[in-house]
C-alpha positions in Angstrom: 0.0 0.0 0.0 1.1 3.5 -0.5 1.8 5.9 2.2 -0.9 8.2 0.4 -2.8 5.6 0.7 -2.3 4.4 3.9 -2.4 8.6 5.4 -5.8 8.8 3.6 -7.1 5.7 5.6 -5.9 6.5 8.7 -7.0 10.1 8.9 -10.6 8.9 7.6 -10.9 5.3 10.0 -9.4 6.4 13.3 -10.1 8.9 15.9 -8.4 7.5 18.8 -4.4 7.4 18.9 -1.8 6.8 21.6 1.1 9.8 21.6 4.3 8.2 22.7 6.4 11.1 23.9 3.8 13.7 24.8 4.9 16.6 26.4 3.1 18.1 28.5 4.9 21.7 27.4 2.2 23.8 25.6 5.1 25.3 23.3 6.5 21.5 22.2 5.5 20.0 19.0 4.0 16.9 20.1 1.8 19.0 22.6 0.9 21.0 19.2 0.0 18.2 17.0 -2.2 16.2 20.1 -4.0 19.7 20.9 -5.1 20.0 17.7 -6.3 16.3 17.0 -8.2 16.9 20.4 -10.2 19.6 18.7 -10.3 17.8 15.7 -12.4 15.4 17.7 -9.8 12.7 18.2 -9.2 10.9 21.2 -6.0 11.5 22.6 -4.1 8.4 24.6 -0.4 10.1 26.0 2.1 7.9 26.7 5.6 9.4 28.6 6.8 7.8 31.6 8.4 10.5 33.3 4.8 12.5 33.1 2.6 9.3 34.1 5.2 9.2 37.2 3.9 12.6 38.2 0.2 11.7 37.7 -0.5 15.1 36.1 -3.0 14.7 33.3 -1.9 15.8 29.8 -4.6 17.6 27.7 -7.1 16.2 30.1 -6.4 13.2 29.7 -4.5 10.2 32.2 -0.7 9.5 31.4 0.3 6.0 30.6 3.9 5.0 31.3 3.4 2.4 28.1 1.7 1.5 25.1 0.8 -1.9 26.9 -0.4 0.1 30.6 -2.5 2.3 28.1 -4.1 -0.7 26.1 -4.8 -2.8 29.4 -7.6 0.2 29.4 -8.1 1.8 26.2 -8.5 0.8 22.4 -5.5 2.5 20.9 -6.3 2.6 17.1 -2.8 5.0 15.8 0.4 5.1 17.7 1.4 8.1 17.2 5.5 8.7 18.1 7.3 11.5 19.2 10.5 9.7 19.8 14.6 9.6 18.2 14.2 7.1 15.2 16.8 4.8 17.1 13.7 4.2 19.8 11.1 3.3 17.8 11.8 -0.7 17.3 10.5 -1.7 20.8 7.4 1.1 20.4 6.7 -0.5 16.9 6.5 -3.6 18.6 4.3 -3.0 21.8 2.1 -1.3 18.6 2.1 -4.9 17.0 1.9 -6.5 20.9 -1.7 -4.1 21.4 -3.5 -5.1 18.0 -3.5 -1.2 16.8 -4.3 -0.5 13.4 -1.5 2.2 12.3 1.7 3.2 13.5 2.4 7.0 12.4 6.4 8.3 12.6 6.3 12.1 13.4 8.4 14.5 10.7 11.8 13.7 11.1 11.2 10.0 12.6 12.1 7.2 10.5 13.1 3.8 11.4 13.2 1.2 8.5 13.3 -1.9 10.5 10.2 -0.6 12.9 8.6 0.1 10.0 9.0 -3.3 8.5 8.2 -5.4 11.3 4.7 -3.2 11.8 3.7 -3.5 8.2 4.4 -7.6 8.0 2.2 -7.5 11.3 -0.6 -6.0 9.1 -0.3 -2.2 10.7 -0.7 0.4 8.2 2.6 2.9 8.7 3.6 6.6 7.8 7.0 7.8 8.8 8.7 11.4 8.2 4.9 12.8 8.3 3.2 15.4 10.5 0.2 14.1 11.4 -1.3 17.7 12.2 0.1 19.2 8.4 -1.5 15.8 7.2 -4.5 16.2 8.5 -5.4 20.1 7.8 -4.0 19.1 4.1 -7.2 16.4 3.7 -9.6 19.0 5.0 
């Protein structure tokens, strides 16, 4: 499948995503891009481990340490990742590990093995895309 493709599916079929590497600084860029899918109507999921470790909610919403903490109580359809390209293999595989549908690589994220490994596990991917430009392009 194309990334095209696959961007056009994702932005059309799912509405809840997991953010790996939220911050919860207002002027950071994953903070950015899951404000505005919140008012998009999206649910937002964060995932950050030094944030869940405060308990402070992010955007309204509970911190999960993990992918696999915030799928033992949420349906994660998108991970969304806000993480050095060199991290992504074990976050591409607790994607795989929680059933979701789509694993999205932020701009300047790209891992070729992660992406590999997701797309042979039947998860639609994007990498090197903003999820927010991506989104306000297909409206």
């Amino acid at each position: 499948m194309s990334e095209t493709h696959n961007i056009q599916h994702i932005l059309v079929s799912y509405k809840t995503v997991a953010v790996v590497g939220l911050s919860p600084k207002p002027h950071r860029a994953s903070f950015e891009v899951a404000h505005y899918m919140q008012t998009q109507g999206w649910r937002i999921i964060p995932v950050n481990p030094v944030a869940a470790a405060s308990g402070a909610p992010i955007l309204g919403e509970k911190v999960y340490a993990t992918l696999l903490e915030a799928a033992q109580h949420e349906k994660i359809e998108l991970v969304d990742v806000f993480r050095k390209s060199e991290d992504v293999p074990p976050v591409a595989a607790q994607a795989i590990a929680i059933g979701a549908q789509a694993l999205w690589l932020q701009l300047g994220i790209e891992n070729a093995e992660a992406a590999a490994a997701a797309e042979a596990a039947g998860l639609r991917v994007v990498q090197n895309k903003c999820l927010l430009v991506e989104h306000a392009r297909q409206r």
